[in-house]
N, C-alpha and C positions, 0 to 999 in steps of 0.2 A: 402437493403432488406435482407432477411435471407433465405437462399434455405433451402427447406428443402430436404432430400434425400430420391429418391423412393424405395422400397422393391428392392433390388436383391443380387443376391447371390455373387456380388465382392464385397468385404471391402472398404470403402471410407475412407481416414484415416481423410479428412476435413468436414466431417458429421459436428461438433459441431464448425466450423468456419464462422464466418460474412462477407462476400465479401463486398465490395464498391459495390456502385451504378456504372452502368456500365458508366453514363452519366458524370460520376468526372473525371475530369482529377487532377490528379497528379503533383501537384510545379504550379498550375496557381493562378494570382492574385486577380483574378475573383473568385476563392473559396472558397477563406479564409472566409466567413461568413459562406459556407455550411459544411466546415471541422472541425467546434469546438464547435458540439453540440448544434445548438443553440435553440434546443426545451428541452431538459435535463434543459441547461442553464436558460431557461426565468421560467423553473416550479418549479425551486429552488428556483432566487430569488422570489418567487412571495410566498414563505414560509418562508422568514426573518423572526426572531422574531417581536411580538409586544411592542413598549416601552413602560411604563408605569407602569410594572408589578414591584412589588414589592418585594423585597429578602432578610425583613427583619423576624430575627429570632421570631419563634414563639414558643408559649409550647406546641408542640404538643405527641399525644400520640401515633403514630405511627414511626418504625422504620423508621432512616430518610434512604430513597431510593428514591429520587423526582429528578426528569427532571429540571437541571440545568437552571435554570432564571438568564443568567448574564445580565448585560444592563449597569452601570456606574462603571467601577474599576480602581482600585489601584494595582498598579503590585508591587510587592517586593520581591528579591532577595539576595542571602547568597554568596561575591566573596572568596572562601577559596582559590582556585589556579588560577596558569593563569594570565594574563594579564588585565590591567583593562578594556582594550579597547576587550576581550577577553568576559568579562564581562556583558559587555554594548551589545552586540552581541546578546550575549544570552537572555536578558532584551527584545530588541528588537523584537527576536524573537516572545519570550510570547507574546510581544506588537499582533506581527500578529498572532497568534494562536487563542487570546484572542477576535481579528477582526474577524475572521473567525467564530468564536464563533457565535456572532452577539453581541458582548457588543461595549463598546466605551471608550475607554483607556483614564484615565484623568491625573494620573502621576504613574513616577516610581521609585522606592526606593533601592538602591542597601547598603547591611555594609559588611563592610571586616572583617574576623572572619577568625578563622582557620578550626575552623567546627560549621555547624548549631546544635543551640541551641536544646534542646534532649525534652526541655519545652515548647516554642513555637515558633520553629526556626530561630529567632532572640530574639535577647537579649530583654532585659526588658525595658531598655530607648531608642530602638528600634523601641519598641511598643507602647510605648507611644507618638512617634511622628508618629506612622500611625496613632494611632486613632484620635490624631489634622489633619493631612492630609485629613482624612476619613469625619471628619466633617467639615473643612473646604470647601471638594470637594463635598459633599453632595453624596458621593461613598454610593452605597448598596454594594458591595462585591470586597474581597479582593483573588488578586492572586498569588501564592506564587511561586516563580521558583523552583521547588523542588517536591519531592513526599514526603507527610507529615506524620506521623501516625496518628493513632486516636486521641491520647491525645495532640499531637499537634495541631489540627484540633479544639480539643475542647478548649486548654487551649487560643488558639488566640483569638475565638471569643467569649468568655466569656471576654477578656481583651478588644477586638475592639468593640465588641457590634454588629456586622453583618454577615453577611454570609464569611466564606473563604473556598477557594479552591484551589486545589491545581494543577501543569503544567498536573501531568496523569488525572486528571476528565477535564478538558478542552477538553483535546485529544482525552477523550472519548466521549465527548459530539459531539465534530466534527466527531467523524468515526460513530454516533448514526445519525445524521442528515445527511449527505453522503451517506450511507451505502443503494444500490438498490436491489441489488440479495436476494434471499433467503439464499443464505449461505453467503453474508457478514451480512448480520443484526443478523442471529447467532453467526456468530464469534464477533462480536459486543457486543450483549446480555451477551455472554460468559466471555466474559472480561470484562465489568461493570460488574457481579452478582461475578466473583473471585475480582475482586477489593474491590466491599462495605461488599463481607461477611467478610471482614481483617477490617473492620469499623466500622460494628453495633452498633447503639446505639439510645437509647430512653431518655425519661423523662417521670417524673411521673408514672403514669400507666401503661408505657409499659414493667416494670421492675418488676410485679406486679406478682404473679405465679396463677396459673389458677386452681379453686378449690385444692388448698392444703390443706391439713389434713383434715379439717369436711367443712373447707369452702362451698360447695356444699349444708349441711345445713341435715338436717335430712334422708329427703325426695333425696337425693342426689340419690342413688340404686352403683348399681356398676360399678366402674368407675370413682368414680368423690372423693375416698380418697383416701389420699397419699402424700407427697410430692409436685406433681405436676411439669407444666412448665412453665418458665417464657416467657413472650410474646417476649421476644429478642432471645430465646432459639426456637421457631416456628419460627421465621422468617428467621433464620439459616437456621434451618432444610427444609423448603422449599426451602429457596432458594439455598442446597446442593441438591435437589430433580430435581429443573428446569437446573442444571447445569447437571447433568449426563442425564438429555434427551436431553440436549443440544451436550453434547459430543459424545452420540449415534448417531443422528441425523447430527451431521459433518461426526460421522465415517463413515456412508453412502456416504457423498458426496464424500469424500477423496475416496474409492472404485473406484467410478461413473470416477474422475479425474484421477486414477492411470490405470483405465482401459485404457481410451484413450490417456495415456503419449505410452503405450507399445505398444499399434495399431502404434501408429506415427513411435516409437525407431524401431516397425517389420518393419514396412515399411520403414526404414532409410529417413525419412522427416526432417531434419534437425531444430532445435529451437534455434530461437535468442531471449531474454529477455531486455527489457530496464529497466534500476535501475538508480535509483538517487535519491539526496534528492528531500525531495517534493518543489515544484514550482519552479522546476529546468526547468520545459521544454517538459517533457517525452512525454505528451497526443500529444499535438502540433509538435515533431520530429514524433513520430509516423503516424499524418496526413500528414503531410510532404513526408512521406516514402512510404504510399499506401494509401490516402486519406479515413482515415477511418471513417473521421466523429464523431468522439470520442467526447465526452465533455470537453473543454476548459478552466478555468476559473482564474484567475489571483486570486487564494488562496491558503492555503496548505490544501493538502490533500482534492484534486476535484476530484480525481481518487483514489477509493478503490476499485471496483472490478473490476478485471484483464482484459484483453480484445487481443482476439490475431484473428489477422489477415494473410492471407495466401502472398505468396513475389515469385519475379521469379528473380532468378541473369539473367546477360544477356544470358546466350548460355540458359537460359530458366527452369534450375534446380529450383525445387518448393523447400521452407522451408518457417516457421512461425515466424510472429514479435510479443511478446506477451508484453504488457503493464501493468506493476506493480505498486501495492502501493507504494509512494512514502517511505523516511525512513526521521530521524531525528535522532537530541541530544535527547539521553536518551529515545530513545521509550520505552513507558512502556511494562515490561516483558510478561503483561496479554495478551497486543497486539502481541507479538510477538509469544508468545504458541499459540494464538485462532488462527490467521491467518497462522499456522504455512501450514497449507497442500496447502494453495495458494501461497502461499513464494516456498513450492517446485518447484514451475512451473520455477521458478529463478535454484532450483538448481540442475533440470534436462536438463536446457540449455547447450546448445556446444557454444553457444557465448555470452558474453555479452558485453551492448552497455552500458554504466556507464556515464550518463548525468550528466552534471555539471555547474550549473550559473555564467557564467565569468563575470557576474556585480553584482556578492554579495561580499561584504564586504572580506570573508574569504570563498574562494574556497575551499582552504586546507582542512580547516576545514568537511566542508560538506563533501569532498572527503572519510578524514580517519572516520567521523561517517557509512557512507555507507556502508565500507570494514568492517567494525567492525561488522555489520549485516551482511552482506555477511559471516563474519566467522564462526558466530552462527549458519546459517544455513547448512553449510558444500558447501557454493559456494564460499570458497573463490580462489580456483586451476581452475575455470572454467576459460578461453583467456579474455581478457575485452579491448575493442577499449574505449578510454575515448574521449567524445564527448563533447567539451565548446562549450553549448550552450550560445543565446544572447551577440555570436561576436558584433552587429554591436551597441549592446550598453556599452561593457564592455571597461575598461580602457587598451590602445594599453599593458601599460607597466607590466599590471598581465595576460592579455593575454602571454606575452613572457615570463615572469616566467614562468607562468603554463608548456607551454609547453618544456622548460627546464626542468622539475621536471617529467613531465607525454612525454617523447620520445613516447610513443603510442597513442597519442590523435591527435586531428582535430577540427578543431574551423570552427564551424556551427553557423545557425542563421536559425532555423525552421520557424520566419514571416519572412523572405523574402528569406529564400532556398538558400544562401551564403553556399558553403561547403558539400550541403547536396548531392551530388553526389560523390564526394571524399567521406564521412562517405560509402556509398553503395558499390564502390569500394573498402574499406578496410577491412567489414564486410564480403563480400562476398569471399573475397581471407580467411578471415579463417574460414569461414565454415570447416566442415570434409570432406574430400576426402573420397570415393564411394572404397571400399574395394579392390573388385574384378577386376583384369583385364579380357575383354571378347575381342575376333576378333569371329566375327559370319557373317554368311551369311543368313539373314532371308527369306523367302520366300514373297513375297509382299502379298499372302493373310493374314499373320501375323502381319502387318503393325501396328499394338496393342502394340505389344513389340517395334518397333522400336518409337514407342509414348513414353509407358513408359521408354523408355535409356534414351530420351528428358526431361522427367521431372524427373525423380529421381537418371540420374548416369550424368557423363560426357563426352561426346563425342571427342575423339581423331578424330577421322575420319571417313569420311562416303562416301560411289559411289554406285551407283545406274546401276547393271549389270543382265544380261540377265534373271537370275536364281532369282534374288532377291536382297535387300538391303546389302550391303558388309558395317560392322560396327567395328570399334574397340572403347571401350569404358572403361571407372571404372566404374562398378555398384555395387548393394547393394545384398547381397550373395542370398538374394531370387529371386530375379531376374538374377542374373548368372547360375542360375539353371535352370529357365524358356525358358532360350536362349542353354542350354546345350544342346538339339537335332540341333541346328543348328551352333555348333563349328565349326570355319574353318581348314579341315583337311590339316596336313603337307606335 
């Protein structure tokens, strides 16, 4: 349920936080259906795409800007570095990106080159064996590990004859289908409309300019001679137009967020973030942590809007678990500017909890792509507990690497809550320590302040004497002020 908060005149710094249902209990094996979504979940799948739909190219005379129709492809990839099996990794990956999509992966093509081709990123007898592939698999579109340019885009599927696309429109096409809040589906919008305006392009007519010179015809009046514009030159410009209201329209939401970062930091309420690659785990530790009921789903990228939940260490100190996009190889740059003021929430945390799939192929990997996002957004100095997740399915002996290589981690298992009180234990020891020393003697009719030492500082000690509550404690400097008429004199 979602409390809402009644008028008064004290600040609540968890106004805009979702509590659990008071009836969940936490680590039981009995709730693992009610802890992962499962009404989110059934009204997604229940919007798969339809198959059948077709993706072959047409001559159309509108700028192409259309709602991705994958359904049968061919994945193909460029190995310039790395390892072959480094390679193959990545392939796979697409493989499930490409799943997530809603297509159905029939084969995949990898050539080893030094750099992709500048014409149409693979060589020439390259391409001529996808388009045997293509026709032999009866594929409508082709997907290319890579971010393409236009004239790659174009010079492909004038050679293959069908649709191609490429790793970043896939990714967008999954953060377009995901995307719930109002401000992800902006940031969303955002980053499709800066992606295709670097693409535009027509046939025919659409290339056509619009009453230029007398075109308009006699009868034309004013207005309509001149030069003119071309219909790819309007569709620009509008969608330069949708994009700065779109920018506006975040910059408000970013306000709305930055407000309530600084209500939290005044009232020293502590923020822990969960980061990881995607379908590492995050949604699922997060249920595990405060049963929050989040949406679950065995795909990348099930969780794109953020979701933070309130936490109590054991002596009772409040702070926030907050649930992030997941990250990946090579996220496209557009995703990462659009989402840029929700990634903040990452990098206004005092902790982070850095999830990591201990039965994926290349842990490592996923590891240093994460940090690599982390750096960009300026979190990468922030403490990070690293958390292997899917101990009870990962292999014993990359388990034991791992945590040779990561001395600060803990191997967890969110479905069956292996570890996940050790993670609580070592999140909570680095939290930030509460500024101020206080030794105060309250009066029990002020019993409010000795509430809040309980939830927002740490209690050294406490007795309960004739006069009032006898406390020493660390708190947060507004609240060491609030107890200043009741300092215990020397």
């Amino acid at each position: 349920m979602t409390i809402t908060p009644r008028p008064t005149s004290t600040y609540d710094p968890y106004a805009d936080i979702t509590v659990a249902p008071p009836d969940v209990e936490v680590g039981g094996e009995e709730n693992d259906a009610g802890t992962t979504g499962e009404f989110e979940l059934d009204e997604r799948h229940s919007l798969r795409r339809v198959a059948g739909l077709s993706t072959e190219l047409e001559d159309v005379t509108e700028v192409e800007y259309r709602r991705l129709r994958l359904e049968r492809v061919v994945l193909v990839g460029v190995w310039s570095d790395g390892s072959a099996d480094g390679a193959e990794t990545s392939l796979a990956e697409l493989a499930a990106l490409t799943s997530t999509a809603g297509s159905q992966v029939l084969e995949g093509l990898i050539q080893r080159r030094q750099k992709p081709d500048p014409a149409t990123f693979i060589g020439s007898g390259k391409v001529d064996e996808l388009r045997d592939v293509v026709l032999t698999t009866g594929a409508d579109t082709v997907v290319c590990d890579g971010e393409l340019s236009a004239s790659q885009l174009r010079n492909l599927e004038d050679r293959v004859g069908i649709k191609v696309v490429d790793r970043t429109m896939v990714i967008l096409d999954i953060f377009a289908q995901h995307a719930q809040s109002r401000e992800g589906k902006a940031q969303v919008e955002l980053a499709q409309l800066e992606y295709m305006s670097q693409r535009l392009r027509g046939w025919g007519g659409s290339l056509s300019r619009q009453a230029g010179g007398r075109a308009g015809g006699a009868g034309g009046g004013v207005g309509t001679r001149g030069p003119g514009e071309t219909k790819l030159e309007t569709d620009r410009r509008r969608i330069h137009a949708r994009m700065s209201r779109l920018r506006r329209d975040l910059a408000g939401m970013r306000k709305s967020r930055e407000t309530k970062r600084a209500d939290r930091r005044r009232h020293a309420v502590p923020a822990v973030s969960i980061v990881g690659y995607t379908n590492a785990g995050k949604s699922s530790l997060l249920n595990r942590l405060t049963g929050a009921g989040v949406l679950v789903e065995d795909a990348l990228f099930a969780t794109l809007d953020p979701t933070v939940r309130r936490a109590q260490t054991g002596d009772g100190r409040v702070y926030t678990l907050a649930d992030t996009v997941g990250f990946v190889r090579h996220l496209p740059h557009e995703l990462v500017e659009s989402f840029r003021s929700t990634l903040e929430e990452v990098a206004e945390a005092d902790v982070l909890v850095h999830v990591v799939d201990g039965s994926h192929p290349d842990p490592e990997g996923q590891l240093s792509a994460v940090r690599g996002v982390l750096a960009d957004i300026g979190a990468g100095d922030i403490p990070e507990v690293v958390a292997v997740n899917k101990a009870d399915a990962a292999d014993p002996m990359a388990l034991a690497r791992l945590l040779r290589h990561e001395p600060h981690a803990v191997t967890v298992s969110a479905r069956s809550g292996d570890g996940v009180d050790k993670l609580r234990a070592i999140v909570e020891s680095e939290l930030p320590h509460p500024p101020v020393e206080v030794d105060a003697l309250v009066p029990y009719q002020h019993g409010e302040l000795v509430s809040r030492v309980h939830t927002a500082g740490e209690v050294v000690s406490l007795t309960h004497e004739a006069a009032g509550t006898r406390l020493r404690a660390n708190v947060p400097e507004d609240l060491a002020a609030a107890l200043a008429p009741y300092a215990a004199r020397e």
